[in-house]
N, C-alpha and C positions, 0 to 999 in steps of 0.2 A: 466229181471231186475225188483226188486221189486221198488214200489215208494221212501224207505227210503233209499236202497240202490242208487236211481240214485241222490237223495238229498245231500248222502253222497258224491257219484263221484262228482259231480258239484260243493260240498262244499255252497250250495243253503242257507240254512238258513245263513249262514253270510253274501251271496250276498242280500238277502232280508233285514236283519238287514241293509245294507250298503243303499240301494235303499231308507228304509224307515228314517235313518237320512238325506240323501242325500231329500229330498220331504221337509225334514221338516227344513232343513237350506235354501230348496229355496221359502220358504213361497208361495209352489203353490197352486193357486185356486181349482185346481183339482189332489190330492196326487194320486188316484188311477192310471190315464190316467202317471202319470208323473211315479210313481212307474211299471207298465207295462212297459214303454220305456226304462225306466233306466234296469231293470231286461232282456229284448232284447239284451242290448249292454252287458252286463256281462255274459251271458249265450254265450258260444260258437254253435254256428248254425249247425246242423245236417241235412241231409236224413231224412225225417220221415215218407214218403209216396213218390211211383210213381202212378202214376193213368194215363192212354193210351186210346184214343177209334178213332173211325174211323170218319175220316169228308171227307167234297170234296174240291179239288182243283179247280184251276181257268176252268178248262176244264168239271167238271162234275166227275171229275174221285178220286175215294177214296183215302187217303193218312191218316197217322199218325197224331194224336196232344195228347199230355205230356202233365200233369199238374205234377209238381214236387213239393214236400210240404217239408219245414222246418220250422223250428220253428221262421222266420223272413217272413213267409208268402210265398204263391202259386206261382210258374213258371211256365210260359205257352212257349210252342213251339213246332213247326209242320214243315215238310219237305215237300219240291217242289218234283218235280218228272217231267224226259223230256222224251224226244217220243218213244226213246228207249234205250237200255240197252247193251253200250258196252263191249266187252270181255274182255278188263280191267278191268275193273270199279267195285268198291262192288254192291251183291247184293242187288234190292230192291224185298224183299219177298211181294208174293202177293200167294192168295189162288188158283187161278184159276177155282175155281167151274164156269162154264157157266153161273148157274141158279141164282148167286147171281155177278150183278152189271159185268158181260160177260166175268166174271174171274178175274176181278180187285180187288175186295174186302182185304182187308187189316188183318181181323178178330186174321190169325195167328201172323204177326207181332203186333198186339196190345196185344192177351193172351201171347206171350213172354214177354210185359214189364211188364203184371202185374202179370205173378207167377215165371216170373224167375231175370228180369233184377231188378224189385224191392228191392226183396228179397236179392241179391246181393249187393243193396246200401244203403240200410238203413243204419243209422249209419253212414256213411260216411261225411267228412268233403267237403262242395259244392266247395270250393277254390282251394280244389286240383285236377285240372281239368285233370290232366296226371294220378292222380292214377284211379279215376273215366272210363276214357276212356277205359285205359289199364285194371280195373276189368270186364270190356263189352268184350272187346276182348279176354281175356280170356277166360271167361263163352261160347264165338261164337266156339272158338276154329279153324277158319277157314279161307283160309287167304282172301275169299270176301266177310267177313262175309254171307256165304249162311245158317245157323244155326238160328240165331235171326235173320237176315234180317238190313242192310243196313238201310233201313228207320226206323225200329224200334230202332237199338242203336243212330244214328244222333241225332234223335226226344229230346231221355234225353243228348244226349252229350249237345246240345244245351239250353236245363231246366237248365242244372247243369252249365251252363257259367253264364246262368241269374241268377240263388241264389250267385256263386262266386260274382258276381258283389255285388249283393245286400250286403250282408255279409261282403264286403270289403269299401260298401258306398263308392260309386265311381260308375262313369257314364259306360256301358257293354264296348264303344270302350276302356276307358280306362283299363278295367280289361284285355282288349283281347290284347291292344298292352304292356300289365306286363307280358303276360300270352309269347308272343313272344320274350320278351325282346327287345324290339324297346323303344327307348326312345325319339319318336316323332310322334304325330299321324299329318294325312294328310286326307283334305277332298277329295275325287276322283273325275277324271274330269269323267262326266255322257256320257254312250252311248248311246244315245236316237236310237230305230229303230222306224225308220219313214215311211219307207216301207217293206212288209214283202212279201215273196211267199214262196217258195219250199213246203215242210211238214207244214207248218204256215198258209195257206191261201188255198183258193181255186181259186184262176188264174192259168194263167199260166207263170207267175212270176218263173224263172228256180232260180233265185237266193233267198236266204234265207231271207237274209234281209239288207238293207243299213243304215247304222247307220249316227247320225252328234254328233261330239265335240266340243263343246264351249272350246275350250282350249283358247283361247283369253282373258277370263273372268275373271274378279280380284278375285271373291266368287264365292259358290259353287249356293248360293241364284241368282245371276246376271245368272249363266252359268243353271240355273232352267228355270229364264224366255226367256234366246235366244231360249231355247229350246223348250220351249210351243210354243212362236211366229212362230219359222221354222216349226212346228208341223202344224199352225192354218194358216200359209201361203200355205203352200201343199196342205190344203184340199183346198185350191182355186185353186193350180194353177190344183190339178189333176179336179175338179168336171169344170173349164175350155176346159179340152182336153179329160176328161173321161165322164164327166157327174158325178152325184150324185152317182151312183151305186161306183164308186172306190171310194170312201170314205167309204167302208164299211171294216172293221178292222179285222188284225189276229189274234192269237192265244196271241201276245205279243203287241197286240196293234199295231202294226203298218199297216199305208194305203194301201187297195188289189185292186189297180188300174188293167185293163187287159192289163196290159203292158209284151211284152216278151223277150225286149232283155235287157242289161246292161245297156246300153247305153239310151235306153231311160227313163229307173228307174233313172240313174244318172243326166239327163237334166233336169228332173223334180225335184229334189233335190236340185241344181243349181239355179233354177230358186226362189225358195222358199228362199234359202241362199240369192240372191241376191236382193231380195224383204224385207229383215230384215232390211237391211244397213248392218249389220256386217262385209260382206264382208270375206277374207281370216281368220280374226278369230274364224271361224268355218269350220272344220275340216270334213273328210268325211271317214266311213271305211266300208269295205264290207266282203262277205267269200267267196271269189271263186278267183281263181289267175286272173289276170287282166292285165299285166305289161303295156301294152297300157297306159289304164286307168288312171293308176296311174300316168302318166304323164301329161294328159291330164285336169284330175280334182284332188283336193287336198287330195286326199286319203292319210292315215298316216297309218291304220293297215287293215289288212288281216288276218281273220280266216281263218286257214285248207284250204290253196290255191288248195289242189291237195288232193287225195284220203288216207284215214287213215295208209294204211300201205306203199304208196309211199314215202318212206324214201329220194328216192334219189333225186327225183322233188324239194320235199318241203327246202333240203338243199340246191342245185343249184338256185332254186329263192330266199332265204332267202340272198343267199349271195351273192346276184346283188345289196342288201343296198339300193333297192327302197322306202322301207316303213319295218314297224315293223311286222314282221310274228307271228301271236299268235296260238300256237295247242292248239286245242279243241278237237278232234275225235283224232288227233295223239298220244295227250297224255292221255288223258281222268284223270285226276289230279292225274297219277298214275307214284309213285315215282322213280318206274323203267324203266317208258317210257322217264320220265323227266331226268333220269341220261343218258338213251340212247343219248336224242336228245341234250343234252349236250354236250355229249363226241363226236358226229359227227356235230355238227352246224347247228341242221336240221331245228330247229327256234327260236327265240330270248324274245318268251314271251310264259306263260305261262297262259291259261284260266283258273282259278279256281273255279269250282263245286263243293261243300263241299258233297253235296251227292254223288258223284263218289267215296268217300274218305270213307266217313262214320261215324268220328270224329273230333271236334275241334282241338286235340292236334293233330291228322295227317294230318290237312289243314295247320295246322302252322308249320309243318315240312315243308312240298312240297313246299309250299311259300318262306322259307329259304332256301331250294335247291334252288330254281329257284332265288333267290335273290343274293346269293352266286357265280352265275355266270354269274351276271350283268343284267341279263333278268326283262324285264318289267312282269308286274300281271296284268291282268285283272281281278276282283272277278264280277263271272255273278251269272241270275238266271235260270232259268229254263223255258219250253214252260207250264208246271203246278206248278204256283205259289199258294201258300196261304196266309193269312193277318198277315208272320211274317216279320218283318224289318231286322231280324238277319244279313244278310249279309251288311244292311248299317252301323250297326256299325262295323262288319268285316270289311271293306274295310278301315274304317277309322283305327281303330286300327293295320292293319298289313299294313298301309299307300299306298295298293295296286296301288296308281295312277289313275286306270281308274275301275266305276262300271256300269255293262249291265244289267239293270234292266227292258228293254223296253222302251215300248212308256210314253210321259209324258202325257199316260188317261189308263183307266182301274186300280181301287182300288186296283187291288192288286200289281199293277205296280208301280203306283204314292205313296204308301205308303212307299216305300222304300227311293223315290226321296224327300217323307215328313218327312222322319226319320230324314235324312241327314241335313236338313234345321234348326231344333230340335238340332243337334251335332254341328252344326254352330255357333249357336246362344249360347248354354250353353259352347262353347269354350271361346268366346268372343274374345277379345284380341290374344289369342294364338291359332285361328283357322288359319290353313293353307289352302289352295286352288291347288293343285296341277299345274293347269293351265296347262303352256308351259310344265312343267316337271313331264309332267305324263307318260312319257317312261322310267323315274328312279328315284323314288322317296326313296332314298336308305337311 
């Protein structure tokens, strides 16, 4: 397109004509800076560049980041990535050469956004996040995305939510929960894991990790600081019974005491709770079945109580109504594991990994499956995180109830827990807090 001819498309010279009366009926100090802004808000915002390269994740290990360009300025966004990669799940394309980064390296998914997925969007309107998506999925042609790679289409699905936003001048939860049609966002109550083992840590901690909920809390800000405090009474009571060395941290932040059974992870948990004052308004949840337990200490939810493809466990304990079951490995945010465990009762909430998915517009389906049959959301992160917040304004937008973002230390943890705080405060008046009802925040 020639310059005259996109002058003519846009109808430009009368918009300039319009910008330059408009400067000079507002008697501004500076017409240029004032004619610039004005000319932003009348020019409808396009695609004008994708740009891809390879960075590290919280672990060391290579991943995706997007710079997305319109003509309303640069979008930045990058994808987590966890420990491994299940048979559900889209794929995350990685090169595998040994000799560069031990086969991690990202190289091919980043030359996919910048001569194929680009070239595909330019031009494209950033708002409309379904066409966007569905022009990626197309071009993949595949149904785990194994062609462009998982992490490569995510990377811009996620660019292109933040120019929507921008574009519509509106805050991203707000654009994410227009984008789901919910006409109420909700701040989530936080998972803080506070002790971590299995594949996170190197003890011998057989369980994953033990989270605590401030669901007692009026604000998302108050249920921030129970959770520091429980966080910074732990490392007492463990460096008490552990010594200094179990204060040394996982993958997600949370405390790698040499503790081995449940029970003692859980005491010392306990003991931290009960050193806050808070008392019962902090909540406790774990990922391993428990049923004991859960009587015993205030446990509310249980990830993937029993193995990924035990169907029949995981429905038999869901439906003893002791606490709320959420698949992780069962479902892996896969619409057809979610319609399974639907139709047979197998569990009652659903963990949502946008990278399992691959796109915004297909997290915000799976979420409306799972919402549609009354099921709680958990919206998590991943064991390699990077410094994007995206999922905390996800959660607030698609009013998920509860977000797993880790411990409240490590940057790239606490930065989601500081997004959050940020959406609080710019709610003002009409922030919600999920609190008590963060198992259906419908």
């Amino acid at each position: 397109m020639s310059v005259q001819e996109y002058l003519d498309k846009h109808t430009l010279s009368r918009k300039i004509e319009d910008a330059v009366n408009a400067a000079v009926r507002a008697k501004t100090s500076d017409p240029v800076l004032f004619i610039a802004n004005h000319m932003k808000k009348a020019v409808p915002s396009v695609i004008t560049k994708v740009k891809a390269r390879q960075i590290l994740d919280s672990r060391g290990i290579p991943t995706v980041e997007v710079d997305l360009h319109t003509n309303k300025g640069v979008f930045r966004a990058s994808v987590p990535s966890g420990d491994s990669s299940g048979t559900y799940e889209a794929i995350e394309l990685r090169d595998g050469d040994k000799g560069m980064y031990l086969g991690n390296s990202v190289a091919k998914a980043v030359k996919n956004i910048n001569d194929r997925i680009s070239e595909a969007l330019i031009g494209m309107d950033p708002k409309l996040q379904a066409q966007i998506d569905h022009a990626m999925i197309d071009l993949d042609k595949t149904e785990k995305k194994n062609e462009l790679g998982a992490n490569a289409i995510l990377a811009v699905s996620i660019a292109a939510c933040k120019a929507g936003a921008a574009e519509k001048e509106v805050p991203l939860c707000k654009h994410l929960s227009d984008l789901s049609g919910r006409a109420n966002m909700t701040l989530p109550v936080p998972a803080f894991t506070v002790l971590s083992g299995g594949n996170h840590a190197s003890n011998h901690f057989a369980i994953q990790e033990i989270m605590i909920l401030p669901v007692g809390a009026s604000r998302f800000e108050e249920a921030l600081q129970w959770g520091s405090e429980t966080y910074h009474h732990l490392k007492a009571v463990v460096t008490e019974k552990n010594g200094n060395m179990g204060c040394n941290v996982g993958e997600d932040g949370g405390l790698t005491p040499d503790i081995s059974s449940l029970k003692e992870g859980l005491e010392l948990v306990k003991e931290a709770i009960n050193r806050t004052g808070y008392g019962d308004k902090i909540k406790i949840a774990i990922d391993v079945a428990a049923t004991n337990f859960c009587i015993e200490y205030p446990i509310v939810f249980i990830e993937d109580p029993f193995d990924k493809e035990d169907w029949e466990h995981t429905k038999y304990f869901s439906n003893l109504g002791i606490c709320q079951v959420v698949g992780d490995d069962l479902l892996m945010s896969n619409s057809k594991r979610v319609e399974r465990a639907i139709q047979e009762s197998a569990c009652n909430a659903l963990l949502l990994k946008v990278n399992q998915i691959g796109t915004v517009t297909e997290a915000i389906e799976v979420v409306k499956l799972a919402r549609d049959a009354q099921w709680g959301v958990v919206t998590s992160h991943r064991c390699g995180e990077t410094e994007d917040s995206f999922i905390s304004d996800l959660s607030v937008g698609l009013a998920t109830g509860v977000i797993k973002a880790g411990a409240p230390c490590r940057g790239e943890r606490t930065m989601k827990y500081n997004q959050l705080l940020r959406i609080e405060e710019e709610l003002g008046d009409q922030a919600v807090y999920a609190g008590e009802d963060w198992r259906q925040t419908l």
